[in-house]
C-alpha positions as CSV (number, residue, x, y, z in Angstrom):
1,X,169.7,19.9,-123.3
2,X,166.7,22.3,-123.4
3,X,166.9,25.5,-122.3
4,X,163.5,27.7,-121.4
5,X,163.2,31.1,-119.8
6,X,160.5,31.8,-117.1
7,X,160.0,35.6,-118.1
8,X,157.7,38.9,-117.6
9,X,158.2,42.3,-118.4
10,X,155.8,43.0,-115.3
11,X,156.7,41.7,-111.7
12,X,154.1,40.1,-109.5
13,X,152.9,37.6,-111.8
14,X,154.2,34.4,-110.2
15,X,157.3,34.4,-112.5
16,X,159.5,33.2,-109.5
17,X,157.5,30.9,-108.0
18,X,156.6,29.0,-111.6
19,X,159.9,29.1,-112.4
20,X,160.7,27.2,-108.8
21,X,157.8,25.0,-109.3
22,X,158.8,23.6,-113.0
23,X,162.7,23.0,-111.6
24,X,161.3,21.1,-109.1
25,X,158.5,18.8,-111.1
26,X,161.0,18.3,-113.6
27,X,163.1,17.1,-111.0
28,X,160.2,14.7,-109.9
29,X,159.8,13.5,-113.6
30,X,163.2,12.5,-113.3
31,X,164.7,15.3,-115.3
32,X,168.4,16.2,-114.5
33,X,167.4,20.2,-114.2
34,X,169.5,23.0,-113.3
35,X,167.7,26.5,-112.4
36,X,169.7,29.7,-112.9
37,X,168.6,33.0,-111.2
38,X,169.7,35.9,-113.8
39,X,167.7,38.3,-111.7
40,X,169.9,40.9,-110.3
41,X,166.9,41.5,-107.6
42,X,168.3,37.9,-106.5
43,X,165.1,37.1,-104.9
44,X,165.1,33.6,-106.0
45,X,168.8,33.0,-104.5
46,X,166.9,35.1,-101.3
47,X,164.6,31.8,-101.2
48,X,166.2,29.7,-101.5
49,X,168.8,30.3,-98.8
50,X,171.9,30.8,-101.1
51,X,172.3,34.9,-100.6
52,X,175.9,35.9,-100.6
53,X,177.5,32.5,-102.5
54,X,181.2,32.6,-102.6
55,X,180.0,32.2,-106.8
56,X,177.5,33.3,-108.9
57,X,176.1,33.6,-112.4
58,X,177.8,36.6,-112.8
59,X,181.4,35.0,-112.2
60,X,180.6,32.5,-114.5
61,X,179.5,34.7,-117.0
62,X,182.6,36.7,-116.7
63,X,185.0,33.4,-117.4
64,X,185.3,31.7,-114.1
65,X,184.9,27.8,-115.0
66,X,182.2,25.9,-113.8
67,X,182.9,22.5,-111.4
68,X,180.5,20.3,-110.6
69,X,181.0,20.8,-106.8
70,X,180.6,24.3,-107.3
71,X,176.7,23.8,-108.1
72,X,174.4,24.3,-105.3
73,X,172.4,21.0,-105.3
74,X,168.9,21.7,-103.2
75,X,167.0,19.4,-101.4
76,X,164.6,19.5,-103.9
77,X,167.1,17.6,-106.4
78,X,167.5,20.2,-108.6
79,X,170.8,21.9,-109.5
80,X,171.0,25.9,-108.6
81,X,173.0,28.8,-109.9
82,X,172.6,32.1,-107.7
83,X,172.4,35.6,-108.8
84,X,173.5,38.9,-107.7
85,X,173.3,42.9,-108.2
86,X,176.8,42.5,-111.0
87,X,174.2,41.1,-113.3
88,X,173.5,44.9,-113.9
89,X,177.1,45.7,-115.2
90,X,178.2,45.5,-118.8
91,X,178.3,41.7,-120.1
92,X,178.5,39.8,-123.3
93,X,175.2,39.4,-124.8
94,X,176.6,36.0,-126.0
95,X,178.3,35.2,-122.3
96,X,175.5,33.0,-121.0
97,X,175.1,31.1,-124.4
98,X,179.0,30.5,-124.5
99,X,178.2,29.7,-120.2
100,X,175.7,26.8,-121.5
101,X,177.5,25.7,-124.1
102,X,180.6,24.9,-121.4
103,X,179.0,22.7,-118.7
104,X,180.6,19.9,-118.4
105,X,177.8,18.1,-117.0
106,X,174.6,16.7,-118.9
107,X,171.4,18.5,-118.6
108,X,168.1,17.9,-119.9
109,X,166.4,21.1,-118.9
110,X,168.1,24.7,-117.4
111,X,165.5,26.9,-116.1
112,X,165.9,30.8,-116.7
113,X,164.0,33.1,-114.0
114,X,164.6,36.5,-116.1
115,X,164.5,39.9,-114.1
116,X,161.1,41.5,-114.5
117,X,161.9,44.0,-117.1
118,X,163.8,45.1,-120.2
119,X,166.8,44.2,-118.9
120,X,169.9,42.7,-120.2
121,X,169.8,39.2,-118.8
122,X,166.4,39.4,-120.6
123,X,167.9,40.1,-123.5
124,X,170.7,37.2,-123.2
125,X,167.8,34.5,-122.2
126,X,166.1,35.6,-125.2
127,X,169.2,34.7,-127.5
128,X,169.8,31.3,-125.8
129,X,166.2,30.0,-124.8
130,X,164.6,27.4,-126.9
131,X,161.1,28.5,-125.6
132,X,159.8,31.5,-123.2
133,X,157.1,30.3,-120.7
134,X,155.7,33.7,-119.2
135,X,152.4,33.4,-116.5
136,X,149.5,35.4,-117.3
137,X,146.0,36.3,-116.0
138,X,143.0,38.0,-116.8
139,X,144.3,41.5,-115.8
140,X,145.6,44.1,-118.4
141,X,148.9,44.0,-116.4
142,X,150.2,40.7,-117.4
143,X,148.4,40.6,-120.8
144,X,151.0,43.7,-121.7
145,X,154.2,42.1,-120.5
146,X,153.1,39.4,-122.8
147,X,152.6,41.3,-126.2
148,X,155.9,43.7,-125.4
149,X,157.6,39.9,-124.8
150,X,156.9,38.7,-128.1
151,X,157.6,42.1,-129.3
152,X,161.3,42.1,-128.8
153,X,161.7,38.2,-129.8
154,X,161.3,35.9,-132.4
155,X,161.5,32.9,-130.3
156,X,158.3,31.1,-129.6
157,X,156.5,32.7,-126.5
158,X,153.7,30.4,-124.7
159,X,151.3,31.8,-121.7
160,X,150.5,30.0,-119.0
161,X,147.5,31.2,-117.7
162,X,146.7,31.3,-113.2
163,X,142.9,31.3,-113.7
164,X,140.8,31.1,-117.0
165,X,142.2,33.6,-119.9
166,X,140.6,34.3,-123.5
167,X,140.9,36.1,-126.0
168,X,143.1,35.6,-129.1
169,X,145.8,38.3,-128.2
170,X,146.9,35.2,-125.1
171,X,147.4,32.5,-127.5
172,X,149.5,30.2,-127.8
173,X,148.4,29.4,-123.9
174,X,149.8,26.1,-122.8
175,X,147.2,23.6,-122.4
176,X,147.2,23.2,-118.6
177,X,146.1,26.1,-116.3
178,X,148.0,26.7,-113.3
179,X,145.1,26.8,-110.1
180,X,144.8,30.7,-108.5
181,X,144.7,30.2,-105.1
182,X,146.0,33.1,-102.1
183,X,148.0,29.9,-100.5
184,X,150.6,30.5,-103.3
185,X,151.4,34.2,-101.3
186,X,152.5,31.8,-98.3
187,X,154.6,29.5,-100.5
188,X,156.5,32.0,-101.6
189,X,158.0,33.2,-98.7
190,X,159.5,30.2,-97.9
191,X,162.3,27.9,-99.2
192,X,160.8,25.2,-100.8
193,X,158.1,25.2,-103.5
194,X,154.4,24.9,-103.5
195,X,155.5,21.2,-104.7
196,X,156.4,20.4,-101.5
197,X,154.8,22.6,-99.6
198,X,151.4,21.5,-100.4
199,X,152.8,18.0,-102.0
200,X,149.1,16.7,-102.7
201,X,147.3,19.6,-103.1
202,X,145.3,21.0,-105.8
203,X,148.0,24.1,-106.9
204,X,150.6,21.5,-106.6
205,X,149.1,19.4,-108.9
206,X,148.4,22.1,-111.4
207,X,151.8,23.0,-111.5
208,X,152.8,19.6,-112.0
209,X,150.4,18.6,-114.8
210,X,151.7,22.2,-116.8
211,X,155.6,21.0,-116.4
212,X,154.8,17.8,-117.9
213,X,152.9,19.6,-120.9
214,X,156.3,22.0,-121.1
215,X,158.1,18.6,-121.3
216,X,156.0,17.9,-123.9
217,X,156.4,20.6,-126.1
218,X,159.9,20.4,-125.6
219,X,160.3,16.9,-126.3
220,X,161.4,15.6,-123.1
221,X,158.9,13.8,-121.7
């Protein structure tokens, strides 16, 4: 099982949606994949139409045991653990790796959409992740999240640029770019991904072609 965490200390990059997108082309590269929203926010859970589960991360993080029918499987064959606002209380910083290390079922990748900030989900998905994915672009914004990322972990941290990005302060930057188009605002107000929103489409395939290079890197493909 790899584990890799979808984070940004800045919001509005496209954490959320990349992180949907790479659950579900996993999913399509027939990758068993489970996708765990540790952001308090929720707004993942929001879309995709699990708000208010009976169970969420936060229960399991606190010691409630994990069933396989207990995991919200989504239409877009991936496996789905919601979030809510306790994921701001006091936990373990070691609860979500002891979490991981306690599913009985087989996984090849879990996906980590990480609150956008300092927080302390951040902090566990650093400690557990076996590579940070954050998105980036050409403005200042994103290019800071990305330096105070890889300040505050030792972990290997990889950009995935929207656009064209350069400059030596971005690298590593994974070697597939993800397309920049203002579709992706629509997408992401609904419940299923740009992946099947826009199956054949050129940000679909984009987003495609990068999970397979993450597969890559993590030796999965």
């Amino acid at each position: 099982m790899k584990i890799i965490a979808i984070a940004s200390p800045a919001g509005g990059v496209g954490k959320t949606t990349l992180a949907h997108a790479i659950s579900v082309a996993a999913a399509e590269f027939g990758k068993k994949t489970l996708l765990i929203d540790l952001d308090p926010a929720g707004a993942l859970t929001f879309r995709l139409g699990f708000e208010n589960p009976r169970l969420t991360i936060t229960d399991y993080l606190t010691g409630t045991s994990l069933s396989g029918e207990q995991l919200n499987l989504t239409a877009e064959r991936f496996a789905f653990i919601a979030a809510d606002s306790r994921l701001t209380t006091n936990l373990s910083e070691d609860a979500l790796s002891i979490f991981l290390n306690s599913l009985s079922e087989p996984f090849d990748l879990v996906v980590l959409d990480v609150a956008p900030s300092l927080t302390q989900s951040l902090k566990m998905a650093l400690l557990v992740a076996d590579h940070i994915f954050t998105p980036v672009d050409v403005s200042l914004h994103s290019l800071r999240a990305l330096l105070q990322l890889r300040a505050i972990t030792d972990a290997q941290v990889t950009a995935i640029a929207t656009g064209e990005v350069s400059g030596k302060e971005f690298a590593p930057v994974l070697d597939v770019s993800l397309v920049r188009s203002s579709e992706i605002d629509g997408f992401s107000k609904g419940t299923v991904s740009v992946l099947t929103a826009d199956k054949d489409g050129e940000v679909a395939e984009s987003y495609r072609s990068a999970t397979y290079s993450i597969l890559e890197l993590l030796g999965l493909e």
